[in-house]
N, C-alpha and C positions, 0 to 999 in steps of 0.2 A: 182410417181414411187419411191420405195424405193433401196436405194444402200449401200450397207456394203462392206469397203473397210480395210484389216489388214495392218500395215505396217511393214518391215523387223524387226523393233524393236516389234511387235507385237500392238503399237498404234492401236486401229480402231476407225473408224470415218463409223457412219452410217447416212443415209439422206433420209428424206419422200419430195421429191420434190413436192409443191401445186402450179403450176405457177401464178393460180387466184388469190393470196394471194398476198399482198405488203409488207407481213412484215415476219421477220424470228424469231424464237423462238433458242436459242442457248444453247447449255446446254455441259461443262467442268465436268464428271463425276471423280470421284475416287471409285474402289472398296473396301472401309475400311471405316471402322464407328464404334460405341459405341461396338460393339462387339468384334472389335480386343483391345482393350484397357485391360489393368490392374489394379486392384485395386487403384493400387498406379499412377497411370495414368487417372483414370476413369473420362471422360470429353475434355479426350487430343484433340480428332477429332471435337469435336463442339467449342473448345477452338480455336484452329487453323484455323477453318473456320470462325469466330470472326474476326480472324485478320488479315486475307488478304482481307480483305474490309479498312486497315487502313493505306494501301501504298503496292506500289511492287516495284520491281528494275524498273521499268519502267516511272511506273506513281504514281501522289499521290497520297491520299484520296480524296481531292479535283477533281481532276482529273481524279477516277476513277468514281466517281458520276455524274460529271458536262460532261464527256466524252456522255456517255448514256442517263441520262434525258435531258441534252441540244438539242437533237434531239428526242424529242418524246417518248424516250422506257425507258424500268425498268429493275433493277436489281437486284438479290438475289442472295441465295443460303441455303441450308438446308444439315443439317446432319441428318442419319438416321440408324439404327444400324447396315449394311451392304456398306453404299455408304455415298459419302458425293458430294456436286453438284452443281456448282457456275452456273448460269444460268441469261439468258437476254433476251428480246423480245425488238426487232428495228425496222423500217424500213428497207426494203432490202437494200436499197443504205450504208447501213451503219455497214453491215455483216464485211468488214476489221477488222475495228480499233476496234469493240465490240471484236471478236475473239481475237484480240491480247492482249485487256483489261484482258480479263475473266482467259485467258492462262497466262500470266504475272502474275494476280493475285493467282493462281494456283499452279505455278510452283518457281516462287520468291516472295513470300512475304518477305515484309521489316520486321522486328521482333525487336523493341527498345525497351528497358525498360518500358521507359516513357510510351508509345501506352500499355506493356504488364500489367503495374499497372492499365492504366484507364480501360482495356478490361475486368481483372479480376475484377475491383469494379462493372461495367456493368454484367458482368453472374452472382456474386455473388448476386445479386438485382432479375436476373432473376431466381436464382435458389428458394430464398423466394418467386418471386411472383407466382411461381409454387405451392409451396406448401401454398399458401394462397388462391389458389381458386381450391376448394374441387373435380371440376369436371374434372381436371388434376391432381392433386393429387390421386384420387382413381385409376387412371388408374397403378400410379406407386407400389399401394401396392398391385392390381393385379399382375404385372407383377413380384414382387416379391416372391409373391406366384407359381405364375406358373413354373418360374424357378430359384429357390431359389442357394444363391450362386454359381452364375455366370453371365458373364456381360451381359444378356439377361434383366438378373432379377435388374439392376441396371440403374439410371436416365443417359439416354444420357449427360443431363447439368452436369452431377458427383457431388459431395458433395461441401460443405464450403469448408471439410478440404483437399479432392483433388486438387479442384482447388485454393484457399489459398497455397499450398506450389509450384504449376506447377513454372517451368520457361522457359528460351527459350531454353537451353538446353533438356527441353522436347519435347517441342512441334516440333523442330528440327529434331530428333530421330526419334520421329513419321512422321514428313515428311520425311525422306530419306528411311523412310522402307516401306512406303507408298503409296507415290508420286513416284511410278518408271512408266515406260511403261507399261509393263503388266497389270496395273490396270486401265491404262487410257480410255477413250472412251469419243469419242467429237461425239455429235447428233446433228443434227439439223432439222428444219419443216419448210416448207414455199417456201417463192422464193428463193430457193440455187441451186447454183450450184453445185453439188459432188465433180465432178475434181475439182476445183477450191475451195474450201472449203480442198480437198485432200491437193493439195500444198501449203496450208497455214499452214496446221498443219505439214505437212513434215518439211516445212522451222524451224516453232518454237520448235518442239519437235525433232528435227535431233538428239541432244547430249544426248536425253535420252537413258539409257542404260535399259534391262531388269533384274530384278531382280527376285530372289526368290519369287511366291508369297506368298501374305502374308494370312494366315490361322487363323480359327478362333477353339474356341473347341469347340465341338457337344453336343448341347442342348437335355432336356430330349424329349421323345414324346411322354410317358407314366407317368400318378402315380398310388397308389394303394388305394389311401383314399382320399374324399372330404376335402378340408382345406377352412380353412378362417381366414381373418385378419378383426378387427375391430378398427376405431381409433374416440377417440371422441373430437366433436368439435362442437360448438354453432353455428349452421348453419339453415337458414330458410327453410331447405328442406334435405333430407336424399341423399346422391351420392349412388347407388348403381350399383355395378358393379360384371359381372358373364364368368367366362371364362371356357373354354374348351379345353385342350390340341387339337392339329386338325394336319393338311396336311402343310408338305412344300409347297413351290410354285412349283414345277413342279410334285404333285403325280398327277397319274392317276385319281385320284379323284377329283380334283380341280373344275371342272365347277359343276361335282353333287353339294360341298358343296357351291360353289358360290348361286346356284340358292334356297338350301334349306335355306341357308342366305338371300336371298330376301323373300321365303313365309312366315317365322318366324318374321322378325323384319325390311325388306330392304324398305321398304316401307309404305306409309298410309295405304294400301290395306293390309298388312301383317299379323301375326293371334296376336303376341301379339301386336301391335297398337291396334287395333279390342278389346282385349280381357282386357286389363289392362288400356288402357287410354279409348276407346269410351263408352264401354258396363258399366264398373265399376268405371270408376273415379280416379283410383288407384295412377297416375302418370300423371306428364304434357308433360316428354319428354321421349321416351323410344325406342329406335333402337335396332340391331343387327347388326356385321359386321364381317369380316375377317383380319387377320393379318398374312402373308405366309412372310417366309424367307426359307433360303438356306434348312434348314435342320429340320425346326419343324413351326408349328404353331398354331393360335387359332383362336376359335371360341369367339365373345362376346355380350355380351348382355349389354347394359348400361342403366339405368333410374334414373329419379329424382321423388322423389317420397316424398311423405305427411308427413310428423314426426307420425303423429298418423296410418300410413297404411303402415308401413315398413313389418310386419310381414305379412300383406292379400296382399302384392306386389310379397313378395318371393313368398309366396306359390304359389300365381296363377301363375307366370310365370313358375317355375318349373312345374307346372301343363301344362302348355300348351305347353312344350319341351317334356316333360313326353309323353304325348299323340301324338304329333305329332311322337316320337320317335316306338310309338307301334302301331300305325293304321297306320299312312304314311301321306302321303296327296294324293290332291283330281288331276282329270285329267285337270279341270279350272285351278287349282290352280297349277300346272305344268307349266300349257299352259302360262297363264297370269307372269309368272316369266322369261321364255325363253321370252319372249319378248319383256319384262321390262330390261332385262340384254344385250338383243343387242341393243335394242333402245338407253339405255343408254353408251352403248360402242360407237355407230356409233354418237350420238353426242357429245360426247369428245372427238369425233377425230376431229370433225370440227374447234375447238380451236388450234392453232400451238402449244400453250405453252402445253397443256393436251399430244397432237400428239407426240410431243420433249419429254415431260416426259414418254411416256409409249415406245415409240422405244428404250430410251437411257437407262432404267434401265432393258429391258432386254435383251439387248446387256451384259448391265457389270454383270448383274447376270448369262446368261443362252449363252452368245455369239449369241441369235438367238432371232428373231421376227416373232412370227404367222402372219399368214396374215388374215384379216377380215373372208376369206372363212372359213379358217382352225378353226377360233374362232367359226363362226356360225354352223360347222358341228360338230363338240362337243359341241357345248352348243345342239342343235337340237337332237342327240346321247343320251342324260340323260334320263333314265324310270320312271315311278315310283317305280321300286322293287329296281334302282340304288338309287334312293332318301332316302326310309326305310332301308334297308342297312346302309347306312352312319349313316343316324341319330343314330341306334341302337349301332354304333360304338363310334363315335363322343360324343354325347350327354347321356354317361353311366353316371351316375353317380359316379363312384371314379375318375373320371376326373374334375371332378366340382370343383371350385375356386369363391371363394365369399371375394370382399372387400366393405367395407362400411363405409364411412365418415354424421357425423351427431352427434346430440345428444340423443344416444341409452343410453333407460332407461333398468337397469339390466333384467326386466321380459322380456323385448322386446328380451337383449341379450340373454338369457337362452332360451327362443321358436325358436328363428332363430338359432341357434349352435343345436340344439335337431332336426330342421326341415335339414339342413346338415350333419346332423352325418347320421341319416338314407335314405340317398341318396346312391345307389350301384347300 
C-alpha cells in the first residue's frame, strides 16, 4: 500500500509498504542538482554530496559506514541534474538509526578544510577518469551539443577549474538555498511503517523552515540544424553517440516515445540491434534510450563501433530511424514492446531499492505517483499512427546531434559531416 504524507513545513514523506519484505530500502531526496548550479559554481551539488558521507553533526565517517554495513545493509547516494539522493537498504529492525544517519548526513554535514582538500583531490581524479574513458566522455560532448551553454549542457562533476577554486563557503550557499523543506522528500519501500516513519521525520526535520523554491532556467526543445562535435583520441574502437531533442518527463507523449525507444534500440529484439550489430557486423554494443527532465528531453542512440565502419555505422543507423520514422512500425512489433516495457516495470518494482527509487523521484519531481494500473493503461492506449506521429516528430532530422570519440581519419571526417549536414 502506498501512502504520501505533506507536512505543515511542506516536508513529504512517501511509503510503498511490502510486508513480505525484511528489509527497507530508504531514500533522503533533495530537489537540486547540476542544473541549478552556475558556472562559477558548476559541480557544487555533487561536491557537496562528496562530503557528507565524510562526517555530520552527529556521527562520523567512521560511524556513518560502520553504522549501516555493520548490520548487513549499503549505503550511497547520487547526484543528478534535477535531485540529489543519499539513500540506504537495511534490514527492517534497523529503519531508526539508518534514518537518522542518512538525515543527519543530509541536513548537517561537517565541512573542514582538511576533508574539503582531500574531497576536492578525490573528484579532481574523478573528473579525469571521466574523461579518460571515451564511453562517458561521449556522452558529455552530446550533451553539450544538445544544450549548448547552459547547465544542462555541462558535466555534473564540473571542471578542474570549478571545482579547484570551490570552498566551504560555496558548498554552504548551496546548501541553505537548497536543503530547505520544500525540496525535501524522504521514500521509502519494504517493511515500513508510514506513521512511524511520519514521526521520525517530524521529530528531525521540525526546525526546517520553508523556503523560496529553488528554480532552474528553461532548456531548449527545439533546434534548427543537425550539429556535431568530433574529438580525436587513440582508442581501439570508435564511441559514437546520437541524440534527439525529445519530451519532458510528463508530456502526453511519454509512453508512445518510451515504447518506440524499446522497438529501435531497447532491446536484443530491437531493429537497430538486428540491423547494425546481427545482420552486418557494424558494431559490438549498440542501444537506444530516454533521458526526460523537468522541462525538455532526449532521445539516444549509443554504439561502439569498428575504427574502419564508423561511416557504414552512421549511415545504416540513420537509415533505420529514417525508415522507421516514415513507414512506422509493425502491429508485432507494437505488441512485443507494451510488453517488454511492463514486464520490465513490474520487475523493478519487485526490488525495494528500484520501488524507493521510482516513488521518491516522482514525488520530488512531479508531487505524485502513477499506480501500476494507471502505467498499464497508457502504455496499453499507444497506436500505431500514435507511434509514426512521434517518430516523424522526434526523429526530424534538424534535431539530430552527433558526438564521436575515436581516431577519425579526415576522409572518414568529411563523409560523416557531409552524411549530417544533409539530415532535415
Amino acid at each position: 500500500m502506498r501512502r504520501l504524507t505533506t507536512l505543515p513545513n511542506h516536508i513529504r514523506i512517501v511509503t510503498e509498504s511490502l510486508k513480505d519484505r525484511d528489509s527497507i530500502a530508504l531514500g533522503v531526496w533533495i530537489a537540486a542538482g547540476g542544473r541549478h548550479e552556475t558556472p562559477a559554481n558548476k559541480g557544487v551539488a555533487h561536491f557537496l554530496e562528496h562530503m557528507a558521507f565524510k562526517g555530520s553533526r552527529k556521527y562520523s565517517c567512521d560511524q556513518i559506514k560502520e553504522s549501516v554495513e555493520g548490520v548487513g545493509g549499503s549505503l550511497n547516494a547520487f547526484t543528478s541534474e534535477e535531485e540529489t539522493c543519499y539513500y540506504a537498504k537495511v534490514p527492517s529492525a534497523h529503519l531508526s538509526l539508518t534514518f537518522d544517519i542518512l538525515a543527519d548526513m543530509a541536513l548537517f554535514p561537517r565541512i573542514t578544510k582538511k576533508d574539503l582538500e582531500k574531497e576536492r583531490a578525490v573528484i579532481l581524479e574523478e573528473i579525469k577518469m571521466y574523461h579518460d574513458l571515451p564511453q562517458y566522455y561521449v556522452m558529455e560532448l552530446l550533451e553539450e551539443l544538445l544544450w549548448p551553454d547552459h547547465p544542462l549542457g555541462q558535466s555534473l562533476t564540473g571542471t578542474a577549474q570549478s571545482v579547484g577554486r570551490m570552498d566551504a563557503d560555496d558548498l554552504w550557499g548551496f546548501h541553505r538555498r537548497s536543503y530547505s523543506a520544500q525540496n525535501i522528500v524522504v521514500s521509502a519501500c519494504g517493511c515500513v511503517d508510514h506513521d512511524r516513519l511520519v514521526g521520525m521525520v517530524r521529530r528531525k526535520f521540525a526546525s526546517l523552515k520553508p523556503l523560496s523554491k529553488v528554480d532552474y532556467r528553461q532548456a531548449r526543445k527545439t533546434q534548427d540544424k543537425p550539429a556535431a562535435r568530433f574529438y580525436e583520441k587513440n582508442t581501439e574502437q570508435m564511441h559514437l553517440a546520437l541524440g534527439y531533442l525529445a519530451y519532458e518527463t510528463n508530456h502526453k507523449d511519454h509512453y508512445v516515445l518510451s515504447l518506440l525507444n524499446i522497438i529501435l534500440g531497447g532491446n536484443m529484439s530491437s531493429r537497430l540491434f538486428n540491423e547494425v550489430r546481427e545482420h552486418r557486423g557494424l558494431a559490438y554494443s549498440i542501444s537506444s534510450g530516454l533521458k526526460t527532465l523537468g522541462d525538455t528531453g532526449v532521445f539516444l542512440v549509443r554504439a561502439g563501433v569498428d575504427n574502419g565502419k564508423i561511416v557504414a555505422a552512421l549511415k545504416l543507423i540513420l537509415k533505420v530511424l529514417e525508415a522507421t520514422r516514415r513507414r512506422g512500425v509493425t502491429a508485432d512489433e507494437l505488441k512485443r514492446a507494451k510488453d517488454y516495457y511492463l514486464g520490465q516495470s513490474l520487475l523493478g518494482l519487485e526490488d525495494t531499492m528500484e520501488h524507493m527509487i521510482w516513488v521518491g523521484s516522482a514525488v520530488v519531481g512531479n508531487d505524485h505517483v502513477k499506480t501500476m494500473k494507471q502505467v498499464e493503461e497508457r502504455t496499453r492506449a499507444v497506436t500505431l499512427a500514435d507511434l509514426k506521429r512521434v517518430a516523424l516528430e522526434v526523429l526530424a532530422g534538424h534535431r539530430l546531434n552527433v558526438a564521436l570519440i575515436g581516431p577519425l581519419r579526415r576522409p572518414q571526417e568529411e563523409q560523416m559531416r557531409l552524411i549530417i549536414k544533409f539530415c532535415r
